[in-house]
C-alpha positions in Angstrom: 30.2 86.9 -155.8 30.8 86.9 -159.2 27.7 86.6 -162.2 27.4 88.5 -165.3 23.7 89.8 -165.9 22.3 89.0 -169.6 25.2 87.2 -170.7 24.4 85.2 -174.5 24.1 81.7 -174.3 23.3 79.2 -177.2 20.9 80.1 -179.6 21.2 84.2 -178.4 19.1 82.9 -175.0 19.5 85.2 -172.6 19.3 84.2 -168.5 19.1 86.5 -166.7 22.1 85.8 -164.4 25.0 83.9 -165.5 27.5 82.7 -162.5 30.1 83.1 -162.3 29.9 84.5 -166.4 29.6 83.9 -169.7 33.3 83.8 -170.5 33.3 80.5 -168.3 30.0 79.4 -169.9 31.3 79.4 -173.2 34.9 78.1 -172.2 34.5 74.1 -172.7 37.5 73.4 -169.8 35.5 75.3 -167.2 33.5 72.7 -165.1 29.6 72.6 -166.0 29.0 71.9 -162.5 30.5 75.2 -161.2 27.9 76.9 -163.6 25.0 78.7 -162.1 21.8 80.5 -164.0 18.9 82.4 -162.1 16.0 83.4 -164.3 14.0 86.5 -162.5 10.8 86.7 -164.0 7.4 88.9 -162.2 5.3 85.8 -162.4 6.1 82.3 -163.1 2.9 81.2 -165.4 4.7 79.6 -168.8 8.0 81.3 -168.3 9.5 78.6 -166.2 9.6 77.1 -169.8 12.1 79.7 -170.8 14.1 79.5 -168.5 14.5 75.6 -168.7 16.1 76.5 -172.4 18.1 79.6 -171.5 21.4 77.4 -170.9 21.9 74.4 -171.3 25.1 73.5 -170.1 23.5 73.9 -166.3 20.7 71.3 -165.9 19.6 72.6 -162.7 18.1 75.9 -163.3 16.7 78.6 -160.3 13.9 80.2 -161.1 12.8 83.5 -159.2 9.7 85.4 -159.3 8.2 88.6 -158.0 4.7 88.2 -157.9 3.0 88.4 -154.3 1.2 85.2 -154.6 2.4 81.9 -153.9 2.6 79.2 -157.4 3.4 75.9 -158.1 6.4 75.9 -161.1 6.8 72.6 -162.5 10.8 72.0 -162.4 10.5 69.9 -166.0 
């Protein structure tokens, strides 16, 4: 599987995981829709909000986070 770990994306955002890279994100022929982002964060809390502006070529972000305890994370 291909991804690119803190690849730049508008505004010098930074996702955590870029699939399959940030060469395809910022190439404007390559297909939005193959476009992945995962945001790993140790507790969701406020930073599901950063991760909703971390690239926004993908409208559907994934969010995952390390805490032990189970939490509700708004999608929008």
């Amino acid at each position: 599987m291909c991804y690119q770990r803190g690849a730049t994306t508008e505004n010098r955002a930074r996702p955590d995981f870029l699939f399959p890279s940030g060469g395809e994100y910022h190439d404007p022929f390559f297909d939005s829709n193959l476009l992945t982002m995962l945001g790993a964060k140790s507790t969701c809390k406020d930073r599901w909000r950063q991760v909703l502006s971390e690239a926004e070529r993908i409208p559907d972000k994934h969010l995952l986070t390390l805490g032990n305890s189970h939490q509700y994370c708004p999608n929008r």
